[in-house]
N, C-alpha and C positions, 0 to 999 in steps of 0.2 A: 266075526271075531269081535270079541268088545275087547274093549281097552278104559278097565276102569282106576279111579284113584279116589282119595278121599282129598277133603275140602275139610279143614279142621280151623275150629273156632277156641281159643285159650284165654289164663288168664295171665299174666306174671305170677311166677313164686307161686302157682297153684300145683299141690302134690298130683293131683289126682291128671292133669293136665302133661305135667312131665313125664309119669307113668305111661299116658297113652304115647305119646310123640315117640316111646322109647322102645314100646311094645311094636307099634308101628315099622318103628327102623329095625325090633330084633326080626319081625316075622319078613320086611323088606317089601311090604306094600308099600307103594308110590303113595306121596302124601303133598297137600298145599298147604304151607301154613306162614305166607308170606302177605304182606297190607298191599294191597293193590297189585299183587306182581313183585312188589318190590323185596331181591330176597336179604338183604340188607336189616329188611321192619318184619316183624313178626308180625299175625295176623290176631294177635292177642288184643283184646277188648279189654281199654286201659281207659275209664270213663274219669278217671284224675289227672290224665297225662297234662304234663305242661307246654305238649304240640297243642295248639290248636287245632290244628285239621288231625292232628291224631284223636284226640279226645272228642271234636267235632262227628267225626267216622267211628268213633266208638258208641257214642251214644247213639247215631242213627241204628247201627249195625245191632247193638243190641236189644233197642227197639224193635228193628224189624226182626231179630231172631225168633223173642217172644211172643210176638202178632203172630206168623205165620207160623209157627214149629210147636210154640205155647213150651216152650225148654224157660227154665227156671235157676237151670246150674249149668255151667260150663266144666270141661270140655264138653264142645258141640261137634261131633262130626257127621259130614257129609257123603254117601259116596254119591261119584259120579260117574254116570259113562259116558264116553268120547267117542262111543263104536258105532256102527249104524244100523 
């Protein structure tokens, strides 16, 4: 039995990003879209933010999106499985 969810990557105030998160909740697949866990922070890659470690974690995060995935636009998403 798997047990998958998606891992979603956003922008702030990005249409196309709200669309997904929303299609995601009408169809009611499990989704992550939380900064470290945290569901509090959004998991949104904000490379202006005036956290440090948020904008810190943004830039790595976006860097390595592009290195290993070669994505150019966000929403990014991910699925995942959990199953074995």
């Amino acid at each position: 039995m798997t047990n998958t969810h998606a891992v979603m990557y956003t922008k702030p105030n990005c249409p196309a990003c709200k669309m997904t998160t929303k299609r995601f909740d009408q169809l009611g697949y499990p989704y992550q879209n939380t900064y470290y866990g945290n569901a509090n922070e959004a998991n949104s890659i904000e490379i202006s933010a005036a956290d440090k470690q948020k904008r810190e974690w943004s830039l790595h995060r976006a860097e390595r999106l592009k290195t290993k995935y070669h994505i150019q636009h966000l929403p990014f998403v991910k699925i995942v499985d959990d199953g074995d």
